[in-house]
Phi, psi and omega in degrees: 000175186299278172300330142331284168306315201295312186284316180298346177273004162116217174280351222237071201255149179246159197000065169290084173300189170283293179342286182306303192308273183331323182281320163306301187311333173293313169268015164276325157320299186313307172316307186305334195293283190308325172290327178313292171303336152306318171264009175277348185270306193302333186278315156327311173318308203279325179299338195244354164281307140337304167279355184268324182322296172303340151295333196295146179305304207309295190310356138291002170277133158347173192256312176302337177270311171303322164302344189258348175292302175315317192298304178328284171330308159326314175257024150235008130196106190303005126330285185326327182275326190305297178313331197302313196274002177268343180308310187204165174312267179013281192292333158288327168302297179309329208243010186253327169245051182207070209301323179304331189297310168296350172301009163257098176276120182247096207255074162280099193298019181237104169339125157155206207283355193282355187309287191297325196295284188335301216292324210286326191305298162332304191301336193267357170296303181251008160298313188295355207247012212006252185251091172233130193303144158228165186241105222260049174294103186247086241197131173259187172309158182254060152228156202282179176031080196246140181282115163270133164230110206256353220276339190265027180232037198256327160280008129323287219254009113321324174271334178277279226333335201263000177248044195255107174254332146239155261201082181261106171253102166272111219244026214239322223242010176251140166317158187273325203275000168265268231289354164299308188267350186261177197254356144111031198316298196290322140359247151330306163297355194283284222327279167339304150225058167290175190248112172290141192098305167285315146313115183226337208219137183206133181218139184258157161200126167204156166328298189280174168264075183215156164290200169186127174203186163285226192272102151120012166248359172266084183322190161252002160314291178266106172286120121252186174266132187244182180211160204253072184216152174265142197334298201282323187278308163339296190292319194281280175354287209275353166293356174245035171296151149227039189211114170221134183234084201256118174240106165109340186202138186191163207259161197274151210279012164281006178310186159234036181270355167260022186256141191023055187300173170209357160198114172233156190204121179239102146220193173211159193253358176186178193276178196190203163269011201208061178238355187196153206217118191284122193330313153358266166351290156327301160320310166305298185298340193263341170292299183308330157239091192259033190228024175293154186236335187212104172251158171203124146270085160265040160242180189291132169233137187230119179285154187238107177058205200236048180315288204267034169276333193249018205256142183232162176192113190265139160236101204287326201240019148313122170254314187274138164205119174239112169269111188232119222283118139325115151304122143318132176297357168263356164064032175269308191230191194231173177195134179263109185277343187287343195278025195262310200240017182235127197252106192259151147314205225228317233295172185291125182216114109037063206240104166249124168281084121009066195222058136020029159104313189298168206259153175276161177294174197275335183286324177264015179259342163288293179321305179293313156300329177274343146299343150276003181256281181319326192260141189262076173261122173253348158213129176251115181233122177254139197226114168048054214241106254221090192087054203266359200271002172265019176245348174302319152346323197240004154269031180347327187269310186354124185214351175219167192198100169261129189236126194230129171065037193314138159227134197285156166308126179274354157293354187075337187306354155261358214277346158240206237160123163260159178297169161294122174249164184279346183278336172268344178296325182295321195267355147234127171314129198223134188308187180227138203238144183256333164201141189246161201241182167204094198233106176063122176186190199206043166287142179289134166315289160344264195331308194276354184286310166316316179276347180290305193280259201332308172267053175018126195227135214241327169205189204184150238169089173246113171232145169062154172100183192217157163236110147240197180224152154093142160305340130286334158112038184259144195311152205218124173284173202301290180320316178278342173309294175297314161319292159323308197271339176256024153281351176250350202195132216266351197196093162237112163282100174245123176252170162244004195249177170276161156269145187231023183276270174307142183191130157212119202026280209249014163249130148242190177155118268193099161264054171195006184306177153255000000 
């Protein structure tokens, strides 16, 4: 245009009328115009955005149902509500109001860029969560040699701290000699001013094998992590856990943070100064909590003399036990020393065995029956368990039967299967099974087929592994596997995924896969 031209000749414009002045002012109207229309356009957008939300299937759910959706997704990445609440007005509205959603806190301790976006994230977490109990994740990156810098979250963790009902610390992605010099500020401040009583849960995973205390109790006798708190104020804290999930690091065991448990898990992830626990010891802690519901031992546990021989020690309310067997000092065999002195109530109980392939001595594998005899075990999950099909006999209730990592009798003594006889039928009762899961293994056919059918076994559950027959062991394809086992068994299953609806720690399983 005209006033176009006009305008391109610089500072210095030349025949400028009243006209262009009237005509520029006519179309600065026009803009204006046009912005109005723009936000009226703009509003449109969002309205029609909005009805497409609504339209989406999900967005015909009740709000109580999307909340609990919301809650699912949280908790299997705790990420997921940051997104939730940016998707639509609605879905920010739910998740803005609904303070339980945010209560999960990640607290990462390694300088870099990822540091402040994380820390800020923490921070709008427990602002979001008003007085709502948290749950506390102190965790590096999932890279090795990582520098810990705990000293810049420390008003992060002044302001939660006093709402901290539980306490994760992972330590797997730091060095032992980092977590030897630092001082362990975010630690120490949740410790310091969390609220006894509300602080319930404490779940540890480090590398090394160590203790963790305060001040003047890690001697120089003993190497750990100390935290820059005093001994006595640390022991009142930790005496009102009633949940300890402990991998690698832990408090000694004289603490009273082992005191009046309803759930403990002792393990490690490689040997250390903390890779065994003396049995005394154990004895002692299980006494001091006798209303436990979930035990899982995987450390070494090693006697000392003959303290605990005569010793008994009942658990009316155990449901979970999980046992993982200790090398014989000649470092042949294993042997589960807890079940020599441990006495349950009838309740139903959830029972996993643990032998890293080795076969048990003959005193702890009597010691193991006569503990299944007593005890009312309704799942038996065996892990790399050596002969696990001579303890059926002593599980009359058995209904679910897991073989994980099968290892066939290095005698070889199944490798031809005697038929079912009537002599053997008399001298063992054998459980009725509802459903055996079979996950990664090397079995004899014969043996397991034979054993499926004493106990009518109502489904099979197969992943992974071979079958085989014969003193050589060759291998029997899938199709004659499958032909076989369903002469014995009215629903066999062979899959490729794990199953994963039953689930208990390092298990899954599914009686419903396809």
């Amino acid at each position: 245009s005209n006033i176009r031209s006009i305008s391109l000749q610089g500072a210095t414009l030349q025949g400028i009328t009243s006209d262009h002045v009237e005509q520029v002012e006519h179309e600065l109207g026009l803009v204006e115009s046009y912005d109005s229309k723009l936000q009226l356009a703009t509003t449109a957008i969002k309205m029609v955005r909005n009805y497409a939300f609504n339209i989406t299937p999900i967005n015909h759910l009740p709000t109580e149902t999307l909340t609990r959706i919301f809650h699912m997704a949280r908790d299997i990445d705790s990420e997921s509500v940051d997104c939730v609440a940016l998707v639509c007005s609605r879905w920010r509205t739910i998740a803005l109001r609904n303070p339980s959603l945010w209560t999960d806190v990640h607290l990462r301790p390694t300088f870099g860029k990822r540091f402040y976006p994380s820390l800020d994230r923490a921070h709008t977490h427990v602002l979001r969560s008003g007085k709502a109990p948290l749950d506390i994740y102190i965790s590096s990156l999932d890279i090795s040699d990582l520098k810990y810098c705990g000293s810049l979250m420390t008003d992060t963790c002044r302001l939660s701290a006093s709402r901290m009902r539980s306490l994760s610390l992972n330590f797997e992605g730091f060095g032992q000699n980092e977590l030897d010099v630092s001082e362990h500020v975010t630690s120490t401040s949740l410790f310091s001013n969390c609220t006894p009583g509300l602080f319930t849960k404490l779940v540890t995973r480090s590398q090394g094998s160590r203790f963790f205390g305060g001040r003047h109790r890690m001697g120089n006798h003993l190497q750990g992590t100390q935290l820059d708190e005093e001994e006595s104020q640390l022991e009142a804290i930790l005496a009102s856990i009633t949940v300890l999930d402990l991998t690698g690091l832990f408090p000694q065991w004289t603490s009273r943070a082992y005191h009046g448990l309803v759930e403990l898990r002792l393990a490690t992830f490689s040997s250390g100064d903390v890779d065994f626990i003396p049995e005394a010891q154990l004895v002692s802690i299980l006494q001091c909590s006798p209303e436990l519901r979930i035990l899982e031992i995987g450390l070494k546990v090693i006697r000392r003399g003959d303290r605990t021989s005569n010793i008994t020690v009942s658990l009316p309310k155990l449901e979970v036990l999980q046992l993982g067997t200790t090398m014989s000092p000649l470092r042949k065999n294993g042997y589960l020393d807890l079940v020599r002195f441990l006495t349950l109530d009838y309740l139903p109980l959830d029972f996993t065995m643990r032998c890293h392939g080795q076969p048990l001595t003959e005193s702890s594998r009597e010691q193991t029956k006569a503990f299944l005899s007593r005890s009312n075990i309704t799942r038996f999950c065996a892990d790399k368990v050596v002969d696990p099909f001579d303890f059926l006999p002593f599980m009359p209730h058995l209904k679910t039967l897991i073989l994980s990592h099968y290892e066939s009798s290095p005698t070889g003594r199944w490798d031809v299967m005697e038929p079912l006889d009537q002599q053997k039928s008399s001298t063992f009762t054998y459980p009725k099974l509802e459903v055996c899961v079979v996950l990664g293994y090397l079995l004899p056919l014969d043996e397991f087929r034979s054993t499926m059918e004493r106990c009518q076994a109502r489904t099979i559950i197969i992943h992974g592994g071979k079958f085989y027959r014969g003193t050589d062991r060759q291998t029997i394809d899938t199709k004659t596997v499958l032909e076989e086992l369903s002469r014995i068994c009215p629903d066999v299953k062979f899959i490729d995924t794990i199953p994963k609806l039953i689930i208990h720690r390092d298990f899954f399983f599914d009686s419903g896969a396809p």
